[in-house]
C-alpha positions in Angstrom: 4.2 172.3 135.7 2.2 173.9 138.5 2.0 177.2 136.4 0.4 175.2 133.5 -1.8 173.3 135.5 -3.1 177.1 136.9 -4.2 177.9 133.5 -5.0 175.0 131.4 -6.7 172.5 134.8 -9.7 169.9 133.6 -12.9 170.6 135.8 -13.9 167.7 137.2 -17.0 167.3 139.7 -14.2 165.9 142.4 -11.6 167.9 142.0 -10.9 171.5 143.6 -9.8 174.1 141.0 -6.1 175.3 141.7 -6.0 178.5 143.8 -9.6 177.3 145.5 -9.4 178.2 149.6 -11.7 174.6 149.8 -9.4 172.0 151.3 -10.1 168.6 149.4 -12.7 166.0 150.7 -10.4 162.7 150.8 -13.9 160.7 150.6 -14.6 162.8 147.1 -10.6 162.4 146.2 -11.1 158.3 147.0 -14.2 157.9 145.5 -13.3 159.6 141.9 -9.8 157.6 142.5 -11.5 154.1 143.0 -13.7 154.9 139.5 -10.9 156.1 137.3 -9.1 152.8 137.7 -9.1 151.5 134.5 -11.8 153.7 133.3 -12.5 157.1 131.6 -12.8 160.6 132.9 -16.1 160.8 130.5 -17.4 157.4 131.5 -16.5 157.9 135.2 -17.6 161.5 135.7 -21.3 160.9 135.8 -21.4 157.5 138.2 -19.3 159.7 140.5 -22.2 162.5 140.6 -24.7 159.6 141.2 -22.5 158.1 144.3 -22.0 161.6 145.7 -25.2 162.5 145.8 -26.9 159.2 147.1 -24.1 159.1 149.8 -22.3 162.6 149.7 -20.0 161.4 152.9 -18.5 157.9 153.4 -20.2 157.1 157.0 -23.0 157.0 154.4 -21.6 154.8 151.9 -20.3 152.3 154.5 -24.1 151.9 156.0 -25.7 151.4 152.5 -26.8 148.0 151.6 -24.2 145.9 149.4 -26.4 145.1 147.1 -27.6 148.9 146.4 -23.9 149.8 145.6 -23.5 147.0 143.8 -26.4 148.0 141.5 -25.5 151.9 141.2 -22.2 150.5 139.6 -23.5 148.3 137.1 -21.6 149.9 133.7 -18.4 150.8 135.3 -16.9 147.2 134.8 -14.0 145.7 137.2 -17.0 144.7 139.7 -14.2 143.5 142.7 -13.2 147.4 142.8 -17.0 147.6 143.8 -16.7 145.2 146.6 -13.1 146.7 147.8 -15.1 149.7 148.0 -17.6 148.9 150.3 -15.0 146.8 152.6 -13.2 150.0 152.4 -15.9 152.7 153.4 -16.6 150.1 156.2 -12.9 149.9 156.9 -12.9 154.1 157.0 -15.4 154.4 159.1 -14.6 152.0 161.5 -11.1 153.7 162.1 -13.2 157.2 162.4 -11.5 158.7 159.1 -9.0 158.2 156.2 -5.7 158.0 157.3 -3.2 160.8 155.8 -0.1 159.2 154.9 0.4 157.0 151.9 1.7 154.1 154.3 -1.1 154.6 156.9 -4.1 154.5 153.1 -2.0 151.2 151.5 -3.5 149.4 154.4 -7.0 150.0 153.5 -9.1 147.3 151.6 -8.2 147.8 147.7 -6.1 150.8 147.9 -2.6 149.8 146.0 0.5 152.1 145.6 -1.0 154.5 143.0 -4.6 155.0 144.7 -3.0 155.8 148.1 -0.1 158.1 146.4 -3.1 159.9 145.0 -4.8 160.2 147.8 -2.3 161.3 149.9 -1.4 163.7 147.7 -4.5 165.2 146.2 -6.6 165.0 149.6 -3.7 165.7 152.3 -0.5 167.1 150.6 1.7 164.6 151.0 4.6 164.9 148.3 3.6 161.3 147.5 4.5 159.9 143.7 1.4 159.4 142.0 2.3 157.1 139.0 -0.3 156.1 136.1 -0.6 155.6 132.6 -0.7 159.2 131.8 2.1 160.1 134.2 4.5 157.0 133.2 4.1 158.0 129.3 5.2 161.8 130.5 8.1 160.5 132.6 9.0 157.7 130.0 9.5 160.9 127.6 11.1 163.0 129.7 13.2 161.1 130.6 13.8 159.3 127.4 13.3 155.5 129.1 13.1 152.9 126.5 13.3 150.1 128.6 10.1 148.1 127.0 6.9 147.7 129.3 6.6 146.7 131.6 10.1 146.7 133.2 10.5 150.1 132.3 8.0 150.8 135.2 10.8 150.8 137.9 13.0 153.4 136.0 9.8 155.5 135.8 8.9 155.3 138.8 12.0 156.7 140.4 12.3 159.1 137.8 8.7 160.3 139.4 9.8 160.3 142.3 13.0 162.8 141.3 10.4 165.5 140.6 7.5 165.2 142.5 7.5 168.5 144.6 7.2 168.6 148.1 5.0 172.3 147.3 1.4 171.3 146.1 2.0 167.7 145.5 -1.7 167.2 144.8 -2.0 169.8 142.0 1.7 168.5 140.9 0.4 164.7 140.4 -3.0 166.1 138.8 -1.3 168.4 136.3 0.8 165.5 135.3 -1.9 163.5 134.9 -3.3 166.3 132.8 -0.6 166.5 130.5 -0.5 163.0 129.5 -4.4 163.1 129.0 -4.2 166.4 126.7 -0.6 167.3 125.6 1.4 164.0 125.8 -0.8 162.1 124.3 -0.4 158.7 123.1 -0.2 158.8 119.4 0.7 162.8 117.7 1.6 164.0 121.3 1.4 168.6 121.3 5.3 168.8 121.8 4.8 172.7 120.7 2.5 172.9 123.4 4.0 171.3 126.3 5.6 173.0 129.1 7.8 170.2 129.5 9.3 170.2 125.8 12.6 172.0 126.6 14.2 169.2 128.9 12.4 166.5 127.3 15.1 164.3 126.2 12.8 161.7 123.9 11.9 165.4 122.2 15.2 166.2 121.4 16.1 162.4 120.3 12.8 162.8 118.0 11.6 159.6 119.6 8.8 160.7 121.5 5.8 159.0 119.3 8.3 155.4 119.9 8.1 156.0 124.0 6.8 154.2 126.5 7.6 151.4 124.5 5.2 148.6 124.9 5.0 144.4 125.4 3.7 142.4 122.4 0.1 141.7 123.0 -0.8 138.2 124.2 -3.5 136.8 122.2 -6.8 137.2 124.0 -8.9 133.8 124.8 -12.0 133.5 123.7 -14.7 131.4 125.9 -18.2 130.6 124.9 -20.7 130.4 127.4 -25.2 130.5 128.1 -27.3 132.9 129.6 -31.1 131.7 130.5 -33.8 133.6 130.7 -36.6 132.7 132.7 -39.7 134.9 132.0 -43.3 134.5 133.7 -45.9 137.2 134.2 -44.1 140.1 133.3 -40.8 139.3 135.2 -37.6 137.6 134.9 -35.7 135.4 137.3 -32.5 136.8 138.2 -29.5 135.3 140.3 -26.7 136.9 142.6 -23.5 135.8 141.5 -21.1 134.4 144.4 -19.6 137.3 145.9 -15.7 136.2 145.2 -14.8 135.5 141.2 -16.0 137.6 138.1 -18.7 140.0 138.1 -18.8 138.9 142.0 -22.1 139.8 144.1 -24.0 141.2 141.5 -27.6 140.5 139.7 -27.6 138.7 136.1 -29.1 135.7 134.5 -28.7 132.3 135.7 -25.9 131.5 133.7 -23.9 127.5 132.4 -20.6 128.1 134.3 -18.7 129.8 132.3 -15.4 131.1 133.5 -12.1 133.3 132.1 -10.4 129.4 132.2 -13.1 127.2 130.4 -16.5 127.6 128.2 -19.8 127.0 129.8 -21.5 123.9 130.1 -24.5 124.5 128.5 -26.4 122.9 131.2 -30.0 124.4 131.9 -31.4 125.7 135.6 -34.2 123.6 134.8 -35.4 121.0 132.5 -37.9 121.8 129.4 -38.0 123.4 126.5 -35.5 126.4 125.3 -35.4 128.3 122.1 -32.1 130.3 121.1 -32.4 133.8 121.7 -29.5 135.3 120.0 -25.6 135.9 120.5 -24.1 138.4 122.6 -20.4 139.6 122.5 -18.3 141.1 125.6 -14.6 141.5 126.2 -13.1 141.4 129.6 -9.7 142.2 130.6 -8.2 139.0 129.9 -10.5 137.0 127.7 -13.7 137.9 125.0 -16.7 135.3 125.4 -19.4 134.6 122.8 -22.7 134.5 125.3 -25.7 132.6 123.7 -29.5 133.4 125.1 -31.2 130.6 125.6 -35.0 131.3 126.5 -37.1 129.4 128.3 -40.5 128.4 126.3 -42.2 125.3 128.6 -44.8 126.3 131.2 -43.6 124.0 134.2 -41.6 126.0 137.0 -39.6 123.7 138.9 -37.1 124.9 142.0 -35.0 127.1 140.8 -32.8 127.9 143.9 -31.8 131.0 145.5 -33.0 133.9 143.5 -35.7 136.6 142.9 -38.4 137.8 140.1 -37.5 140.5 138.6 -40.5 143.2 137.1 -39.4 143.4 133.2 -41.2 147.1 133.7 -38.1 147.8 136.1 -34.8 145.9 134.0 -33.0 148.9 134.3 -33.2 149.2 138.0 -31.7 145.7 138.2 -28.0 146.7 138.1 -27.3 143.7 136.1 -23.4 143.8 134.3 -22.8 145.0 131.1 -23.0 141.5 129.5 -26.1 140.8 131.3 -27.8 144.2 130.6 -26.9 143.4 126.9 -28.4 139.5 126.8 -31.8 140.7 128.8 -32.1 143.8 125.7 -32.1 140.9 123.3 -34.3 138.5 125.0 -36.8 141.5 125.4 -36.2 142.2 121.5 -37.2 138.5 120.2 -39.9 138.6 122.6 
């Protein structure tokens, strides 16, 4: 595996290329980690080169206001690894550096077992077993486990943990990683290509396309909720979301209530008279929701609580969510 990853290694803007004298920076190896939870290389890759350059050291990011973060991560989705990642930095910094063992990083704000194996590994060479999605469909082949997921994860896991190397245990866990993402692929995996093919059991069963077997998918619910917006002299009013619960701390549009447990309300921020706007559709991790605009058209503005008037001019800068970012296009459109 290590002589594979020599030759055939993904560039990445955090990673060090194998062979590189550079020792890895654990805040680049934490920050990338944090990002690619649940998220792209491609969609990842350039929110990373915006973090590192604003705050290129984590002292940095730990002194930089919440709500700036909060902002520069707007798109990346998962909003409470936002908020782990400033108690985090803060958390680092406070301690006067990353700890270098995976037991010493698990006890850092929002790192979990695969984040501080990686870590660990990539950033201090620490034969730890970095496990994810591309490294348990490698070792679910390999290893031919068709135990359906997710109780298979165990077996895999301590399958991983019977090969991890104790030489370059960073470049180990990333060229597993980049097998999964190129070679073992999910659907029509490169078995001719793979320097694993010769002891891979599921290869020689010809069940490799079958493996890791998954769970039947639960059926998604699906919640309807209101967005309001509030528009006067060339600006919008905009809310912060509580900083706990979904899409926690950010900026978006006053909103009915809506929740992953129960539709909105429909209740206004303030009495008069609305016009429908449109529909918007977004899908979270556990539940879709149908978002309805409602815009404001009276001329009274009565209190509207904690908040802040937005320039239209500057939406973008905003940070608003995904959803949000989507209802204030519309409303801009019918306008």
């Amino acid at each position: 595996m290590l002589e594979w990853y020599d030759g055939h290694a993904r560039a990445f803007p955090w990673r060090i290329s194998p062979g590189s004298a550079e020792r890895p920076d654990p805040y680049r190896v934490w920050l990338s980690e944090v990002m690619l939870q649940q998220t792209t290389t491609a969609h990842a890759a350039p929110y990373f080169q915006k973090f590192a350059a604003r705050w290129p050291t984590v002292e940095e990011l730990a002194a930089a206001p919440d709500e700036d973060i909060m902002a520069e991560w707007a798109g990346l989705g998962y909003y409470s690894r936002a908020r782990n990642l400033v108690a985090c930095a803060k958390a680092v910094v406070e301690r006067g550096g990353f700890p270098e063992t995976e037991d010493e990083l698990r006890k850092l704000p929002g790192l979990g077992a695969y984040t501080a194996a990686a870590v660990a590994a990539i950033a201090f060479g620490e034969p730890a077993t970095v496990v994810d999605a591309n490294v348990e469909r490698v070792v679910a082949r390999l290893f031919a486990i068709d135990e359906p997921m997710p109780g298979a994860r165990k077996a895999i896991r301590a399958a991983a943990e019977e090969i991890t190397p104790c030489e370059r245990p960073g470049d180990f866990a990333q060229a597993m990683m980049d097998l999964g993402a190129t070679i073992c692929t999910t659907r029509s995996p490169k078995c001719l290509l793979c320097p694993l093919s010769a002891p891979c059991l599921a290869r020689a069963q010809g069940i490799q396309g079958d493996l890791p077997v998954k769970a039947p998918k639960k059926a998604r619910p699906e919640r309807t909720g209101t967005a309001f917006w509030i528009e006067r002299n060339g600006q919008v009013w905009l809310v912060k979301r509580p900083s706990k619960g979904l899409l926690g701390g950010m900026r978006a549009l006053p909103d009915d209530g809506w929740s992953a447990r129960k539709d909105g309300s429909e209740d206004a921020p303030i009495p008069g008279a609305w016009k429908a706007g449109g529909v918007v559709r977004h899908g979270f991790t556990h539940f879709d929701l149908e978002l309805g605009l409602a815009v404001y058209a009276g001329e009274k503005f009565t209190s509207l609580g904690e908040g802040e008037w937005w320039p239209l001019a500057r939406i973008e800068e905003a940070g608003l969510p995904t959803l949000f970012a989507k209802a204030a296009l519309l409303a801009m459109a019918v306008e």
